[in-house]
C-alpha angles and dihedrals in degrees: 000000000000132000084000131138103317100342102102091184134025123310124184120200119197102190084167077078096060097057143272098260089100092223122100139127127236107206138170152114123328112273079020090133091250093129092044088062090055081042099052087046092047095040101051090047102040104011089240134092119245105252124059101234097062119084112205095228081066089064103082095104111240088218095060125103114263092246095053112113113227111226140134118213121185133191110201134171116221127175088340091307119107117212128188125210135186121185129168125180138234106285135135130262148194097261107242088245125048131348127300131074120277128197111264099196130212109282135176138172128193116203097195118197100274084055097256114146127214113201130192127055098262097039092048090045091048096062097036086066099048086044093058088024085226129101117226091263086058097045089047080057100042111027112021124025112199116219114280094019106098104085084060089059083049097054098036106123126247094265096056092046090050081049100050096040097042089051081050092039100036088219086142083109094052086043083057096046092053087055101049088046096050093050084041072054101047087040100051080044096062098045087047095051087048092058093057094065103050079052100058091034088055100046093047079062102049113084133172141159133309085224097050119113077227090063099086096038082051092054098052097046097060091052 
């Protein structure tokens, strides 16, 4: 993490040090820096912080040299691949040559496992999500909860949870399946239902003795 949030300089955080367990918590004193961890992780998947009511172009930290460069770059592992990610966001800068501030715009670049590199902020964001299969509002759900978010995962409806779980879990093809099977249900039913009555239409038309050896068999088979 460098020129981000409150930290004016370079930071480097090793969670490969804390365990593999994939559970800790990150606590200390308020303006600390503790949100700007869960931003920077946010930020350099998704290009935007983890809270809402933060705007990116508000992460250039106000205590770095002018000459810093903002950024945030990530190495993950994900399914045995490792990926490596930079992003920096939109903030002004001395120009190389002379005197005066330039815009320095969002960036991002993606290195995937083969070595490709996908370049340019959509584009980057875009195959971040279809690699984790989540969006960032579902990773905020899942995966990192910001502080003072977590009564809203609590009181998301059922149709936002079945969202979120069946984007982490890619159950959309069992989802389809159910669905095939319940209207292969309705259809058999009908037919079904439609037979039974030309059955019971066609025996209230079949008579025959009292006396037949039929009679009996008839009789049971309309009741």
């Amino acid at each position: 993490i460098s020129a981000f949030g409150p930290y004016a300089g370079k930071i480097e955080i090793d969670f490969e040090k804390i365990g593999a367990n994939g559970l800790y918590l990150i606590t200390g004193e308020t303006g600390a820096g503790k949100t700007t961890i869960f931003d920077a992780i946010s930020f350099v998947l998704f290009g935007t912080p983890s809270g809402n009511d933060r705007d990116s172009s508000m992460l250039r930290s106000l205590y770095a040299e002018a000459e810093t460069d903002t950024f945030v770059e990530m190495t993950f592992e994900y399914r045995c691949e490792i990926y490596k990610i930079r992003r920096n966001p939109t903030y002004m800068r001395p120009v190389k040559r002379g005197t005066g501030m330039t815009e320095n715009k969002h960036s991002a670049e993606l290195t995937l496992p083969d070595g490709k590199i996908v370049t340019g902020s959509t584009a980057v964001t875009t195959e971040i999500i279809d690699i984790l299969g989540i969006d960032k509002n579902q990773f905020s759900q899942i995966a990192m909860i910001a502080q003072g978010d977590f009564q809203k995962v609590l009181t998301a409806s059922t149709d936002e949870r079945q969202g979120i779980f069946r984007k982490v879990f890619n159950t959309g093809r069992y989802e389809r399946l159910q669905e095939r099977l319940e209207n292969e249900v309705k259809r058999i039913s009908s037919e079904n239902a439609a037979a039974q009555e030309k059955i019971k239409y066609s025996l209230a038309n079949v008579s025959c003795d009292s006396g037949s050896p039929s009679a009996e068999q008839l009789t049971s088979l309309r009741q």
